[in-house]
VMD Tcl script that draws the C-alpha trace (Angstrom):
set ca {
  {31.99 91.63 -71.05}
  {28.99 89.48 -69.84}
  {29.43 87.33 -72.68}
  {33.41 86.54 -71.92}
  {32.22 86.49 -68.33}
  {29.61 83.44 -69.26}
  {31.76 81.61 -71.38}
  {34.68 81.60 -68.68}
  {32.13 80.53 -66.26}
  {31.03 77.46 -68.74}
  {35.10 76.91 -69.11}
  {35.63 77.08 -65.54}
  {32.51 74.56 -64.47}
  {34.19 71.99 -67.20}
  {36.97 72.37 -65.70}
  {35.37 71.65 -62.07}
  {33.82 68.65 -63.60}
  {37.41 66.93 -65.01}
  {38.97 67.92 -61.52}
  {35.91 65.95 -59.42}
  {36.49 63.07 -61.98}
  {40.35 63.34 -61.64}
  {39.66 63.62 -57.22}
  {37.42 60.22 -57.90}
  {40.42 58.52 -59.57}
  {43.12 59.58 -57.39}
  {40.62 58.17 -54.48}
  {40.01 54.83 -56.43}
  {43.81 54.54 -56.96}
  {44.26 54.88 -53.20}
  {41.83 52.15 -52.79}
  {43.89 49.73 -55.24}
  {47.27 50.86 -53.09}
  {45.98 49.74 -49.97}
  {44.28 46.77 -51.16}
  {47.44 45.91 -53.26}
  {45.74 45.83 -56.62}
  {48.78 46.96 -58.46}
  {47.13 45.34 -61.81}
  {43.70 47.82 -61.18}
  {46.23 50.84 -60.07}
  {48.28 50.29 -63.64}
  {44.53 50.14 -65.57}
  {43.92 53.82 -64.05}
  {47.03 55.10 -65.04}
  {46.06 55.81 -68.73}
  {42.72 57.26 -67.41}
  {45.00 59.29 -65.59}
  {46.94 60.87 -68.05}
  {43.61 61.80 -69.91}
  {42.50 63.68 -67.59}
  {45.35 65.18 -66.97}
  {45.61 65.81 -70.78}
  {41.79 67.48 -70.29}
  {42.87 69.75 -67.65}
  {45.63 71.00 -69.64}
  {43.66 71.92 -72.95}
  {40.38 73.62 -70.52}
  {43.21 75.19 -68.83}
  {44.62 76.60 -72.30}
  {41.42 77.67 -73.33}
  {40.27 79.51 -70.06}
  {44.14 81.38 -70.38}
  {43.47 81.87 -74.44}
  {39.84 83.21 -73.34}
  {41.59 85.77 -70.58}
  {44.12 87.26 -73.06}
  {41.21 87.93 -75.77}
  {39.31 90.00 -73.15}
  {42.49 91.34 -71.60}
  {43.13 92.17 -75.46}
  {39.29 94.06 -75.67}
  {39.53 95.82 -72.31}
  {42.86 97.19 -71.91}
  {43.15 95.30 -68.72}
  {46.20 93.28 -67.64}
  {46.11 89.40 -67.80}
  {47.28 89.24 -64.51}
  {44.28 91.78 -63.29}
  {41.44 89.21 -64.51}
  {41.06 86.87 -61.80}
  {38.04 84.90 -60.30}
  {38.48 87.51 -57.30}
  {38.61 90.94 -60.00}
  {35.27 89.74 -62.02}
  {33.04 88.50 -58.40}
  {34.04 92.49 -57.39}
  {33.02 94.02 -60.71}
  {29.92 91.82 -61.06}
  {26.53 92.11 -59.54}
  {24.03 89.15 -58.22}
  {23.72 86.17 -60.05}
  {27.00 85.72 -61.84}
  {29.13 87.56 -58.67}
  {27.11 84.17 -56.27}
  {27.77 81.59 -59.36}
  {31.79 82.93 -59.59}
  {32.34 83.07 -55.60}
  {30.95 79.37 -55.78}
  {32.88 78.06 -58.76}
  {36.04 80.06 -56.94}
  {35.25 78.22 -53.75}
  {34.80 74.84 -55.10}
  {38.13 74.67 -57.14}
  {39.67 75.99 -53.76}
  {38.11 73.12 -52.21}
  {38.61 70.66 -55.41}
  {42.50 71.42 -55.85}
  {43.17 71.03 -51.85}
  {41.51 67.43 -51.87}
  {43.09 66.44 -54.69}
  {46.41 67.59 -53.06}
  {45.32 65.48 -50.08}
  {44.53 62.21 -51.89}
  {47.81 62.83 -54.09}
  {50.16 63.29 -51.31}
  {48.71 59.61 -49.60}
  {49.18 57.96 -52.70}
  {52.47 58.68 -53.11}
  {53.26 57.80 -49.25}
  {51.39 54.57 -49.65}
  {53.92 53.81 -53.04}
  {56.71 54.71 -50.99}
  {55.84 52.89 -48.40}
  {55.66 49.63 -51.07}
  {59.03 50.40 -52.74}
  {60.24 50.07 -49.14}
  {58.42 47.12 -48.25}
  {60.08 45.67 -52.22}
  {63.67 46.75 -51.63}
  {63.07 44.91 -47.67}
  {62.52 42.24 -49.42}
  {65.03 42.14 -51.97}
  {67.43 42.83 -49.36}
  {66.33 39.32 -47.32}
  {66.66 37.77 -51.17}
  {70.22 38.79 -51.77}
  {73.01 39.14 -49.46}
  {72.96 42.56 -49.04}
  {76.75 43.05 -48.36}
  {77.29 41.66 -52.41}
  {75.85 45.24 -52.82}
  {78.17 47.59 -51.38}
  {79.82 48.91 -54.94}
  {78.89 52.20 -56.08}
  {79.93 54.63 -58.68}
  {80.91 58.35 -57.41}
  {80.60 61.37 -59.55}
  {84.08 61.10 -61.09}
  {83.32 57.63 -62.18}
  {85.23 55.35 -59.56}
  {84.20 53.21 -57.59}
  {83.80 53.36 -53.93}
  {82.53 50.73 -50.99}
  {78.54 51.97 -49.80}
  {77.26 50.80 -46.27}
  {76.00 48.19 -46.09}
  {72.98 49.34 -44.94}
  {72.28 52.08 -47.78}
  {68.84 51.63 -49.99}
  {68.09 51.87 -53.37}
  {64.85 54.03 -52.89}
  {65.20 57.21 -51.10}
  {63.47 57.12 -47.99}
  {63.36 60.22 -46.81}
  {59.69 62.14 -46.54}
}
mol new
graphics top color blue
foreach p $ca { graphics top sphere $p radius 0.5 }
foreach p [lrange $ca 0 end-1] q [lrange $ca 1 end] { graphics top cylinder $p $q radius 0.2 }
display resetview
């Protein structure tokens, strides 16, 4: 058990690691919204998705590493949790799993944070985009739309072609 409980541990402080990295990108992309570097916020979107790509195979691992010890305890998957092994733990490892449980906490609600700004700030420039479009063309060429049986009915004129609502 203490050796499945140190290699989740090493899994789980990888995993930290990839999430702080992925928290540090979302916060540079943010930086490149505001700033309207859209050319800097398109180089971090392959960085992106190999993070994202990381988190998915430690995330595999740490869930292939639960069923084996599920498998060699007669415990349930769903009982072995970061909250079941800090109970049935003593010292060390019970501090060093209460931290890792409390950083990810913290981790995952940041990166929430960060995420949900970005994708205000992009709304808020597909907005800005169709505004101007809308000043480009004359907006009442654009009032044509198809409805789910496939005719065609008039729009408002004022209707947009990025949802707006938040």
């Amino acid at each position: 058990m203490s050796q499945f409980i140190a290699e989740l541990i090493s899994l789980i402080r990888e995993e930290e690691e990839v999430l702080t990295r992925f928290l540090d990108l979302l916060r540079r992309q943010k930086q490149f919204l505001l700033a309207n570097q859209i050319d800097a916020f398109r180089e971090t979107v392959a960085e992106q998705e190999r993070l994202v790509g990381n988190i998915r195979e430690l995330e595999a691992r740490r869930v292939s590493k639960v069923k084996n010890m599920a498998a060699s305890t007669g415990l349930r998957e769903d009982e072995i949790t970061l909250t079941h092994l800090i109970e049935i733990t003593l010292g060390d490892v019970s501090t060093e799993l209460k931290d890792l449980k409390k950083n990810l906490s913290q981790l995952v609600e940041r990166i929430r944070r960060v995420n949900k700004v970005n994708e205000l700030l992009i709304k808020r420039s597909l907005n800005f985009i169709q505004q101007s479009i809308g000043w480009m063309i004359d907006a009442s060429d654009v009032t044509q739309v198809y409805d789910p049986s496939g005719k065609t009915t008039r729009q408002a004129p004022d209707s947009v072609m990025v949802n707006k609502t938040f």
